[in-house]
Every structure is written in structure tokens, then in C-alpha cells.
C-alpha positions as semicolon CSV with decimal commas, in nm:
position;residue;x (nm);y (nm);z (nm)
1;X;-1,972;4,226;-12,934
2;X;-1,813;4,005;-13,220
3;X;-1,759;4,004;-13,555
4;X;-1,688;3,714;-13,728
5;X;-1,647;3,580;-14,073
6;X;-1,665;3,238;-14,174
7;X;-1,692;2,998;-14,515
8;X;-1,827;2,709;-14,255
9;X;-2,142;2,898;-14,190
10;X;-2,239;2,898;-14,619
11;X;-2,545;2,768;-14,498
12;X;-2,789;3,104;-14,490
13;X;-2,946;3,164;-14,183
14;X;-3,328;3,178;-14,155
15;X;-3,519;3,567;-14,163
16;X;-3,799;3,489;-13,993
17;X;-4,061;3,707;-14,212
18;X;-4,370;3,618;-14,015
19;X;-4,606;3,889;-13,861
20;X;-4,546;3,985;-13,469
21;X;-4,233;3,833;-13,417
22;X;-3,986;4,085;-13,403
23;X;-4,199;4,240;-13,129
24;X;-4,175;4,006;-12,856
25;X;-4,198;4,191;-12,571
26;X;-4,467;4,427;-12,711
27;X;-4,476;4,555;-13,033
28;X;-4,089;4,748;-13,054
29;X;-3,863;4,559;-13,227
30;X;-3,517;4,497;-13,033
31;X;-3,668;4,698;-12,721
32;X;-3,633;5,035;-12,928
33;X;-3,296;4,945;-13,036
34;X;-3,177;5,050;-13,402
35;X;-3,059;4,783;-13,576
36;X;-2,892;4,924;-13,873
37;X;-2,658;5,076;-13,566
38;X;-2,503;4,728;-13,536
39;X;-2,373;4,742;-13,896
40;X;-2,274;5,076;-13,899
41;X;-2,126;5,172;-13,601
42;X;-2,086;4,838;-13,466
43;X;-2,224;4,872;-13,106
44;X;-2,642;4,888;-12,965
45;X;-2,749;5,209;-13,012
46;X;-3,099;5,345;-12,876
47;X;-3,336;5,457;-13,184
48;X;-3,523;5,780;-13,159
49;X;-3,903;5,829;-13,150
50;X;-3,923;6,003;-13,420
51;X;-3,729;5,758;-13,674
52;X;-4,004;5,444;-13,670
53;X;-4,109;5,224;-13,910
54;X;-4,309;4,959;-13,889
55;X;-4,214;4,602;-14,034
56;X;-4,316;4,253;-13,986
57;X;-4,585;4,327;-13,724
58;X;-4,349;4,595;-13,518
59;X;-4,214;4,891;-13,469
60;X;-3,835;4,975;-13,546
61;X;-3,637;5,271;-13,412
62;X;-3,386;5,420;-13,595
63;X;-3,099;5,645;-13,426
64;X;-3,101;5,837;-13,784
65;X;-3,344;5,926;-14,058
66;X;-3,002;5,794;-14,298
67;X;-3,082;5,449;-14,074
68;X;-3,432;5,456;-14,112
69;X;-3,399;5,479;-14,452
70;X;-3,089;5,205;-14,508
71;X;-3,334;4,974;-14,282
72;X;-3,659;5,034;-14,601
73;X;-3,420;4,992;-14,871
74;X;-3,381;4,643;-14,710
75;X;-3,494;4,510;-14,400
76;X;-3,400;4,169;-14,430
77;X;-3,020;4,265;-14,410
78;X;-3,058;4,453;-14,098
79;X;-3,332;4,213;-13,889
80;X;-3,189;4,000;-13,649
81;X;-3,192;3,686;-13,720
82;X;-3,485;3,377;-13,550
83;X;-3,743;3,716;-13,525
84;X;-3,542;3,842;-13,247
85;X;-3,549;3,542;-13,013
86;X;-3,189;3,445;-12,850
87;X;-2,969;3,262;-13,149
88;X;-2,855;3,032;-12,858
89;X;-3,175;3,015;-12,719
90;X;-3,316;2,913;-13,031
91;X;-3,022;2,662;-13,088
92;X;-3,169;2,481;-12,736
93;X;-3,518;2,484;-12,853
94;X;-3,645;2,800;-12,666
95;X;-3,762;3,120;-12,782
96;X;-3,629;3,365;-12,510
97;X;-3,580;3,715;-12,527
98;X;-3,287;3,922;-12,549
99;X;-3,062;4,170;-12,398
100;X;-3,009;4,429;-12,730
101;X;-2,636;4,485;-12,584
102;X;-2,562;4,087;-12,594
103;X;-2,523;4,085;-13,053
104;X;-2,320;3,930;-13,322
105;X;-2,228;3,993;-13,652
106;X;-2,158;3,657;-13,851
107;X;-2,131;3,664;-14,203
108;X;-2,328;4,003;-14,233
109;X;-2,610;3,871;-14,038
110;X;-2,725;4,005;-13,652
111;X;-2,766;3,768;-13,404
112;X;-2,876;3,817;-13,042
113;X;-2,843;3,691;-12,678
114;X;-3,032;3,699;-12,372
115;X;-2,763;3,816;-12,191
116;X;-2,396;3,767;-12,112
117;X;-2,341;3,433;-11,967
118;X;-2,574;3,300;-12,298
119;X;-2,349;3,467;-12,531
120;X;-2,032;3,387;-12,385
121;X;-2,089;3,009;-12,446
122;X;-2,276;3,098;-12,775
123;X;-1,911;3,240;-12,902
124;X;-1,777;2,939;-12,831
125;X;-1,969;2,766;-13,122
126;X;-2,175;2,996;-13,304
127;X;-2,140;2,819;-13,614
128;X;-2,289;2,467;-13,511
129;X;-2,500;2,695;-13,225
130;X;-2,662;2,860;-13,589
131;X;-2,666;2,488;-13,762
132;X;-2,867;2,356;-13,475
133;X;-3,088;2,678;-13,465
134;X;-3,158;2,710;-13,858
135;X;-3,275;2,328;-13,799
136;X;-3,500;2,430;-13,477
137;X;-3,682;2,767;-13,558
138;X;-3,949;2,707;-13,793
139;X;-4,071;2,404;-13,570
140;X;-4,090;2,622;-13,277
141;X;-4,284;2,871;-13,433
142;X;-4,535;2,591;-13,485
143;X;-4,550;2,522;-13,116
């Protein structure tokens, strides 16, 4: 994973706030993955069954009930960004799943890959990879 800061990316990145999204592949949010985790601790972590709350149309697992909560206070901060779809993925025009593992932080917001390969050449531009995706998303989601 990567962390990087940036003034070239002061253009905010779209929350996608519509219902059912963050699902995707069901209706658990980052395949049961916590996402306050990636803040935190910096790495995927698995959440627990018994930490879940449910948010934009899914359910989120939380490793910790200190996570859960964190994630309440203020779940646009923690969501990945595009409702969970690949940021690169996105960026081409697709909205393809992820592997939870494959993440970014940039500029305090959580960005995920479908896999390895996807985010190695997403690192290589992330910045215009996010311009070209904040352009792209909402149209997609009107496909």
C-alpha cells in the first residue's frame, strides 16, 4: 500500500453517497473488510461479525467496536472512494471490483484496486488516474 500526499490533487474526490453501491458483490461493503483499519493501522484488516453497521445500502465490518464507532462519527472520511469500484477502473470507464488488499491513501481519502497489476500502473499516475475518474463516475452510475 501507499500513502501519498499531494497539493495537485486539491480537487476533492467524489463520495459516492448513493444506496447499494458500496455493496457490490452482495451487500458487505469492501468484502467484510474494515475500513477505518486503513487509516489507523495502515494495512486491510478483516472486520468482525459482531462490529456491523449498515451504511449506504451495506453492511460494514469493523475489526473494533473503537472502529465501528470512528466509522458513525463519520463515514464519509473512511468510505472508499467511486462506492468501492476500482479508482483505476473507474478512471477507464469501468466499474470493476476490487481486491481489499490492493488500497491507497491520497490526501486522507481510500482508494481501491482490483488487484496488483491495476494498482501498480494506477501509482504511476494516481493524480490524473483520480482527475479522469472524478470526471467519469457519476456518468457511469447513469449507465
Amino acid at each position: 500500500a501507499a500513502v501519498i500526499g499531494s497539493a495537485a490533487l486539491a480537487a476533492a474526490a467524489i463520495n459516492t453517497l448513493e444506496g447499494g453501491l458500496f455493496g457490490g458483490h452482495g451487500d458487505v461493503a469492501i468484502l467484510g473488510y474494515d475500513s477505518v483499519a486503513y487509516f489507523t493501522e495502515g494495512k486491510a484488516v478483516k472486520g468482525q461479525d459482531n462490529f456491523v453497521f449498515e451504511w449506504m445500502g451495506a453492511k460494514w465490518k469493523f475489526a473494533s467496536r473503537a472502529y465501528l464507532e470512528q466509522f458513525k462519527a463519520s463515514p464519509q472520511q473512511y468510505a472508499p472512494q467511486y462506492g468501492g469500484y476500482c479508482a483505476y477502473g473507474v478512471s477507464q470507464g469501468n466499474l470493476v471490483k476490487v481486491e481489499p488488499e490492493q488500497f491507497t491513501l491520497i490526501d486522507g481519502k481510500l482508494y481501491l484496486n482490483y488487484d496488483a497489476s491495476v494498482q501498480a500502473t494506477w501509482l504511476k499516475d494516481s493524480a490524473g488516474y483520480i482527475r479522469s475518474a472524478d470526471a467519469k463516475f457519476a456518468p457511469l452510475l447513469k449507465k
